[in-house]
C-alpha positions as CSV (number, residue, x, y, z in Angstrom):
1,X,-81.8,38.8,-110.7
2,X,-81.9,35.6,-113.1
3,X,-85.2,36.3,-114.6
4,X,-83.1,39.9,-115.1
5,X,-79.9,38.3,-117.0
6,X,-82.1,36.6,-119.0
7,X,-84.3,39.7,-120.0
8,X,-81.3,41.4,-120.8
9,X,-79.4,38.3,-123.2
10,X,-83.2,38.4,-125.1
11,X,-83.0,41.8,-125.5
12,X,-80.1,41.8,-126.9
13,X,-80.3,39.3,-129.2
14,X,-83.7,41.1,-130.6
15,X,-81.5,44.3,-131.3
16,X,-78.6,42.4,-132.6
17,X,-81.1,40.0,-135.1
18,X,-83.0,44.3,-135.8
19,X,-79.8,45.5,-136.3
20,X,-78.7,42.6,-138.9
21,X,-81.8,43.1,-140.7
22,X,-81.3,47.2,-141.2
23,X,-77.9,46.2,-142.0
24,X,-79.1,43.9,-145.0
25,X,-81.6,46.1,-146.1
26,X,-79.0,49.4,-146.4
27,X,-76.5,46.8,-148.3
28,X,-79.5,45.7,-150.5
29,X,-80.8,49.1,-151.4
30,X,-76.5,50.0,-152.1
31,X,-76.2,47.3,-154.1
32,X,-79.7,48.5,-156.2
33,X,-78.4,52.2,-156.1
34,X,-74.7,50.7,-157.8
35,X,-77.1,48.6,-160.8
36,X,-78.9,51.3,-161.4
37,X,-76.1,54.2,-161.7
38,X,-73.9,50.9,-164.0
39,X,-77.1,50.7,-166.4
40,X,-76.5,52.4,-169.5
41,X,-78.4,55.7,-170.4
42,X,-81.1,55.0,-172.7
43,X,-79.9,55.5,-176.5
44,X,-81.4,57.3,-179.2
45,X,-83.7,55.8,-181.9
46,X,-81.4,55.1,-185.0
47,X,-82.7,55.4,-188.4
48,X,-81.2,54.5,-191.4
49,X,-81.9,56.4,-194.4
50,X,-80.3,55.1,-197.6
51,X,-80.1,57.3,-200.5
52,X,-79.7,57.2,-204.6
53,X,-80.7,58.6,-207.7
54,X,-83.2,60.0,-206.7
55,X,-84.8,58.6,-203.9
56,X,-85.0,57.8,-200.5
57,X,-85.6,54.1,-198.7
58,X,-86.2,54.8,-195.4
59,X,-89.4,53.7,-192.7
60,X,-92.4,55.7,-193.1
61,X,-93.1,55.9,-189.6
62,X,-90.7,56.3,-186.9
63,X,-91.4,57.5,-182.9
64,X,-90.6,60.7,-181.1
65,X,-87.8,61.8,-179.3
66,X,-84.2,61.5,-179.5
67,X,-83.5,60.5,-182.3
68,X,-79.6,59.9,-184.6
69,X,-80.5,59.9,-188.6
70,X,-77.5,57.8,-190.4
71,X,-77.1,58.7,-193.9
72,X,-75.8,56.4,-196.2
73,X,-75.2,57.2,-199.9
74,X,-75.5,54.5,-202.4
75,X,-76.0,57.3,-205.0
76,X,-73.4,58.4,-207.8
77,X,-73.8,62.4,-207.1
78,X,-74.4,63.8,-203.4
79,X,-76.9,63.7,-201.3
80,X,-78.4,64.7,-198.1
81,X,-81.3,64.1,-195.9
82,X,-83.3,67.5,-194.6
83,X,-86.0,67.0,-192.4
84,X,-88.7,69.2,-192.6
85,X,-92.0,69.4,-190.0
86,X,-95.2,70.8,-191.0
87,X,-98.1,72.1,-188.8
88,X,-101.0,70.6,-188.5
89,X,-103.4,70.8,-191.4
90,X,-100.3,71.1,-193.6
91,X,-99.3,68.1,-196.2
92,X,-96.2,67.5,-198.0
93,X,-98.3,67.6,-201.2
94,X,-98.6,71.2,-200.1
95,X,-94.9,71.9,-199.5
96,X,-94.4,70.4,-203.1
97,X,-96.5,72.8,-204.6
98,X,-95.4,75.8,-203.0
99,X,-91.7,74.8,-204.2
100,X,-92.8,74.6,-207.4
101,X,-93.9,77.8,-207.4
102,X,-91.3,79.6,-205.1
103,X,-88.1,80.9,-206.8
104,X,-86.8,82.0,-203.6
105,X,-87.8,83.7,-200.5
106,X,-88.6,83.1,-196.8
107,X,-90.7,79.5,-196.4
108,X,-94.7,79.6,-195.3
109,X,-94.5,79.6,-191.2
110,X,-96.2,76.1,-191.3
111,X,-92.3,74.8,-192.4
112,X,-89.8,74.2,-189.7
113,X,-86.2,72.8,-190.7
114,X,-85.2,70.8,-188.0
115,X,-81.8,69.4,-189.9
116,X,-80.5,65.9,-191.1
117,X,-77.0,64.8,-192.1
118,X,-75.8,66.6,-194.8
119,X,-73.6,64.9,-197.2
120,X,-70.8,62.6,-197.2
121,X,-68.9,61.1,-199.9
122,X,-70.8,59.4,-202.8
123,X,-70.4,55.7,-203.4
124,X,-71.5,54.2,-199.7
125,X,-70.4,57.5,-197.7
126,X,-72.2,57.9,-194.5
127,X,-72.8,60.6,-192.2
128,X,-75.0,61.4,-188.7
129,X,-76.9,63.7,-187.3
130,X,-78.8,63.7,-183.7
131,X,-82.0,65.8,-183.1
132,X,-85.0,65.6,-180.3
133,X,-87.8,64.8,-182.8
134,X,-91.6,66.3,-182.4
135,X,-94.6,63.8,-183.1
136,X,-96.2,64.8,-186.5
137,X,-96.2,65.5,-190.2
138,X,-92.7,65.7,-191.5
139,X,-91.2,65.2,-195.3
140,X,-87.5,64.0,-195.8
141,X,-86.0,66.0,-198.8
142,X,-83.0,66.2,-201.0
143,X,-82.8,70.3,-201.9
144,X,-79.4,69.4,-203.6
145,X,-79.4,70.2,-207.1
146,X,-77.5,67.9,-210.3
147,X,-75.6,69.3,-212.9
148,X,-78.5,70.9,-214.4
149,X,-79.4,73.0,-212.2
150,X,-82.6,71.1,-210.9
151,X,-82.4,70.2,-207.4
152,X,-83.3,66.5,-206.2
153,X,-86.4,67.6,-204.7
154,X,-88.3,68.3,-208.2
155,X,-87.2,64.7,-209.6
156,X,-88.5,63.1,-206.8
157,X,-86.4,62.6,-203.9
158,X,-89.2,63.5,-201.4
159,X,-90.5,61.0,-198.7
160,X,-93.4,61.6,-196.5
161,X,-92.1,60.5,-192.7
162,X,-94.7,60.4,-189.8
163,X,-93.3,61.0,-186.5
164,X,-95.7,59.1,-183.7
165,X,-95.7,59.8,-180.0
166,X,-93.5,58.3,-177.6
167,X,-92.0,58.3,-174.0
168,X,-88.4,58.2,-174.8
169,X,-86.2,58.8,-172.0
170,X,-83.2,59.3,-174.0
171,X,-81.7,62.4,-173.9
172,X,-79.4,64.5,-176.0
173,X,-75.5,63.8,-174.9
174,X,-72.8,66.1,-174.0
175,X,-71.0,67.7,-177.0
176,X,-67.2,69.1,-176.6
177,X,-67.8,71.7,-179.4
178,X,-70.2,74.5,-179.8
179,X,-71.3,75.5,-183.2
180,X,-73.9,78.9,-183.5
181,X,-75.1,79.6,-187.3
182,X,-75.7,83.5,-188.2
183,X,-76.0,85.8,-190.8
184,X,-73.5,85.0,-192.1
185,X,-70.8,83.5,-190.2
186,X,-70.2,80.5,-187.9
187,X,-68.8,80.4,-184.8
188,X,-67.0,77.6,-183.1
189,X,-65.9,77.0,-179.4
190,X,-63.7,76.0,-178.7
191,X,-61.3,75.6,-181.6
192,X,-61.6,71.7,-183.5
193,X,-58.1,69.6,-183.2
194,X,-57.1,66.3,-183.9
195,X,-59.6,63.5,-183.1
196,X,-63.2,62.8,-182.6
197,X,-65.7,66.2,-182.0
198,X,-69.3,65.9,-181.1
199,X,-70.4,69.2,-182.2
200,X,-73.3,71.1,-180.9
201,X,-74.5,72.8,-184.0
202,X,-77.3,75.5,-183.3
203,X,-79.0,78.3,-185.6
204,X,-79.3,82.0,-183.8
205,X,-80.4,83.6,-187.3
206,X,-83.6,84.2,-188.4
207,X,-83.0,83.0,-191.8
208,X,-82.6,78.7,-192.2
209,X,-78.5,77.9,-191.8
210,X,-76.9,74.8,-192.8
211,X,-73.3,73.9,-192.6
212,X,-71.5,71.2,-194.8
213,X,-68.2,69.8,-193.4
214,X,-65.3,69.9,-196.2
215,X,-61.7,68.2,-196.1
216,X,-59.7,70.1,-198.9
217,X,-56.9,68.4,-200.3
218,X,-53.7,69.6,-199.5
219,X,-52.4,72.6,-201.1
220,X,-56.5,73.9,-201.7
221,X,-58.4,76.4,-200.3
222,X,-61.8,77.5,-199.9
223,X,-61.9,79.6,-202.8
224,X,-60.5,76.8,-205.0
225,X,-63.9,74.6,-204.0
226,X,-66.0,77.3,-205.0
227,X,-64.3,78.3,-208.0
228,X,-64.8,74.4,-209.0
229,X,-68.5,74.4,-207.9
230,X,-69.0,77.0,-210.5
231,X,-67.7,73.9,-213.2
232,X,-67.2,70.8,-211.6
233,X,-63.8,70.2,-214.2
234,X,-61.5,68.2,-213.1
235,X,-60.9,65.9,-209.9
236,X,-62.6,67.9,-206.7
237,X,-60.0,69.9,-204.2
238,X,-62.1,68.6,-201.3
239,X,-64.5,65.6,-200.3
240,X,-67.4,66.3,-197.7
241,X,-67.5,64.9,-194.2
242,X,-71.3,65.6,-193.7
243,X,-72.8,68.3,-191.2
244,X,-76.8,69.3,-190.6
245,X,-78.9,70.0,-193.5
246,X,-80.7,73.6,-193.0
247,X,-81.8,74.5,-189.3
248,X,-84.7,76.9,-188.5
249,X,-84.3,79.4,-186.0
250,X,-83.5,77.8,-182.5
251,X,-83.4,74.2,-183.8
252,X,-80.1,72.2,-183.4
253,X,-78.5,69.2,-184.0
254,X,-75.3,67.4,-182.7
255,X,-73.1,66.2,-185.4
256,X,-70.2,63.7,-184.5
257,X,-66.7,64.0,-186.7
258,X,-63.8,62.1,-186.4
259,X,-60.8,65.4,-187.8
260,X,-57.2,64.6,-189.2
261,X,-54.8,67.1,-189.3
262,X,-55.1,69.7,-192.4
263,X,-57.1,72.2,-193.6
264,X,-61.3,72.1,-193.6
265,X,-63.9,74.4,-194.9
266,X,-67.3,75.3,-193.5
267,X,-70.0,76.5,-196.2
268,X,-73.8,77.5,-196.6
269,X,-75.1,77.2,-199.5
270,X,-79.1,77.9,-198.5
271,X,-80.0,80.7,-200.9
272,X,-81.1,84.2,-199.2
273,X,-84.4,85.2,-198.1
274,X,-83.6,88.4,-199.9
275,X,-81.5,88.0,-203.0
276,X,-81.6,84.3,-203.4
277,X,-78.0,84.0,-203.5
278,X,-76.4,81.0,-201.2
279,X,-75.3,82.4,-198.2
280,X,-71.7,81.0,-198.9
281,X,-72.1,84.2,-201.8
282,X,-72.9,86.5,-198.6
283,X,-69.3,85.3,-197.4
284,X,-70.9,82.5,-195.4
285,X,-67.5,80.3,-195.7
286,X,-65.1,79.6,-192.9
287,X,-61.4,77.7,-193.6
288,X,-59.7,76.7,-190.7
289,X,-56.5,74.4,-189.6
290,X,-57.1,71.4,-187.8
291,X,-53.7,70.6,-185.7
């Protein structure tokens, strides 16, 4: 009967040290589970790409994956930064050559436009855009043209980038706004207010899209920006606020854009695959309200 207490008081203190330890292990793997769903998701590669007249400082090699382009304009006229990825076997002293020689018309299938920010104000403006990059050939381009007619591209501003492989487990955020690019028209969901949009900007067309953000001044429309375009007199009825350079079919970028109250414009000026007029002459302009 003793020998039978005593058993029975070692038993139990066997289960009670088992059950301590299974206890300490579930808090331990808790605690690891609670560290792990705190750490921060892993953030996309910035870049920096600084422009003027007419060139671009920016790296020449930069890794796959997510990655946010910041535009900053140190330039006197506007500018914008499209990036543009070339098949294998392709070089960008190709692309040069066949834009010397294209007057307008559909790209060779070796180009993809896989967007940029487009332009924010001259004078230190800055503007983003955030896109999963693909390891391999690419070119940063300005297709923006000066006053006389020639755009940035043919004095210069072209910059051969090299995109190297990596295992970037960033991923692309949530954005609150949905953006689709078509021929010719954009659609938004749901409608922009007040306050800071991340907008999911995406190209269902088969033709290249871009879409430059413009705050008019109050009082102006649309049509008073492109009737100003056409001569550039006077002070501008409306400064940009960026957007995504041209977009191939199915690429997209997010854009982030922090709206006031007034009136905005949406415009494309990519020129048509089949007249070579900008789309915004194809009635590719939108003017909305924010509230």
């Amino acid at each position: 009967m003793q020998k039978s207490y005593w058993a029975m008081i070692a038993a139990a203190l066997v289960l009670g040290q088992a059950a301590c330890t299974v206890d300490k292990a579930a808090k331990a793997e808790e605690s690891r589970g609670e560290a792990f769903a705190k750490a921060p998701a892993p953030a996309a590669n910035l870049v920096t790409v600084t422009t003027s007249e007419f060139a671009f400082a920016a790296p020449a090699t930069i890794p796959a994956g997510l990655t946010t382009v910041r535009l900053v304009n140190q330039g006197a006229e506007f500018h914008h930064v499209q990036l543009v990825r070339l098949d294998p076997g392709h070089t960008v002293a190709e692309l040069m050559e066949g834009a010397s020689s294209r007057e307008h018309g559909p790209m060779p299938e070796w180009v993809h436009f896989v967007g940029g920010p487009n332009s924010p104000a001259p004078g230190g403006g800055q503007s983003e855009a955030t896109m999963e990059l693909q390891a391999g050939t690419y070119a940063l381009v300005c297709f923006i043209p000066s006053k006389d007619g020639v755009p940035h591209m043919m004095k210069g501003m072209v910059k051969p980038l090299t995109v190297t492989p990596a295992a970037s487990e960033a991923r692309m955020g949530t954005a609150d706004v949905r953006m689709t690019l078509r021929d010719y028209a954009f659609d938004i969901a749901p409608e922009l207010t007040a306050g800071r949009h991340t907008i999911q900007v995406t190209n269902a067309a088969a033709q290249p899209h871009e879409v430059i953000v413009m705050k008019l001044a109050p009082g102006k429309t649309a049509q008073d920006l492109l009737a100003w375009m056409q001569t550039e007199q006077g002070p501008p009825p409306a400064m940009p606020m960026g957007g995504t350079t041209l977009l191939s079919q199915g690429e997209l970028n997010h854009v982030t854009v922090d709206f006031e109250a007034g009136e905005y414009a949406l415009l494309c000026f990519v020129p048509d695959a089949k007249d070579g007029q900008p789309h915004v002459a194809h009635g590719m302009v939108k003017q909305f309200t924010v509230r």
